[in-house]
N, C-alpha and C positions, 0 to 999 in steps of 0.2 A: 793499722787495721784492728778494728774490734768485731768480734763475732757473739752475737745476743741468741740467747736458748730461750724461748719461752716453754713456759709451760700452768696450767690449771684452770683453761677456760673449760665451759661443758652449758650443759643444760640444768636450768635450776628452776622452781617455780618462787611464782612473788612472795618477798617477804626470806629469801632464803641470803645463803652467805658462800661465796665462795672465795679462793686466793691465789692471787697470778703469781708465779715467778718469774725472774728473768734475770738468770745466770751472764756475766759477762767474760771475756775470755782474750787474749792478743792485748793491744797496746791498751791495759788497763790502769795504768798508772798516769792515765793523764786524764783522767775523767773527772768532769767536773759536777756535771748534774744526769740524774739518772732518773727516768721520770717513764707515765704513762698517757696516751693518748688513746682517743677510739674513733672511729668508723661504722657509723648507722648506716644501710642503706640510701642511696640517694644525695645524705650527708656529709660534706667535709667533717676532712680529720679534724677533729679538737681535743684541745687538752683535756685531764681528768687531774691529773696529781704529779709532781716535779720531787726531788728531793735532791740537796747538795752532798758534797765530800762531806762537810761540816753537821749535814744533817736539817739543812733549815728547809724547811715544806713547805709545799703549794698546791691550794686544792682550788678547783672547778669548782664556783657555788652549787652546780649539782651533786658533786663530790661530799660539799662539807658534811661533819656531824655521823655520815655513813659507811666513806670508804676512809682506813688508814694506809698510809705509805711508809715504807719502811726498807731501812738499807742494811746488809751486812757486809763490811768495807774488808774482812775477812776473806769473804767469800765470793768478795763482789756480784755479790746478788739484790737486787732490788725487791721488794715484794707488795702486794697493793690486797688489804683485806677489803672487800667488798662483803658487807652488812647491809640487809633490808631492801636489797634487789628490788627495782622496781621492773616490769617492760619494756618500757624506756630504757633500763640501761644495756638492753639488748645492742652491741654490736661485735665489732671485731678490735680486739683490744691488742695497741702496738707498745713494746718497750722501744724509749727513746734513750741512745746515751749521746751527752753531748761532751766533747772534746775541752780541755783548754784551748787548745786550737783552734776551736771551734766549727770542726768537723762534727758532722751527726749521721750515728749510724741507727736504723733501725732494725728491730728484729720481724720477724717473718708473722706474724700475729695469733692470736689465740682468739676464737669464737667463743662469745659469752652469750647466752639465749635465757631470757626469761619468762617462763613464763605467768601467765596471768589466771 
């Protein structure tokens, strides 16, 4: 079992920055990739940004150049700096961790709102 905290979504206007957390906790020594997805209204879930043990990244072409991803294997905290907020990137942002095993657990999500 792994249990995910998020935390730092809120309201922000366009052009601004904010930063997710997402603490992991329980059988964390078997994780392989720690990553982030979102949920728009209306919209399936999609990816945003992925990150290995190793450290090797994955962005969302709507991701590149704006959001970075970032892991503290320490802490086992994942983190996603989101830069240049558009309204679009308005929705509800989930930590994903996925197993060697290839279990996936998600965390409870964090509402990110942009405004314009």
């Amino acid at each position: 079992q792994v249990q995910l905290v998020e935390s730092g979504g809120g309201l922000v206007q366009a052009g601004g920055s904010l930063r997710l957390s997402c603490a992991a906790s329980g059988n964390i020594f078997s994780i392989r990739t720690m990553g982030w997805f979102r949920q728009a209204p209306g919209k399936e879930r999609e990816l945003v940004s992925t990150i290995t043990s190793g450290g090797v990244t994955n962005y969302a072409d709507s991701a590149k150049g704006r959001f970075t991803i970032s892991r503290d294997n320490a802490r086992n905290t994942v983190y996603l700096q989101m830069n240049s907020l558009k309204p679009e990137d308005t929705a509800v942002y989930y930590c994903r961790v996925l197993l060697m095993s290839s279990y996936i657990y998600w965390g409870q999500g964090t509402q990110v709102t942009v405004s314009s």
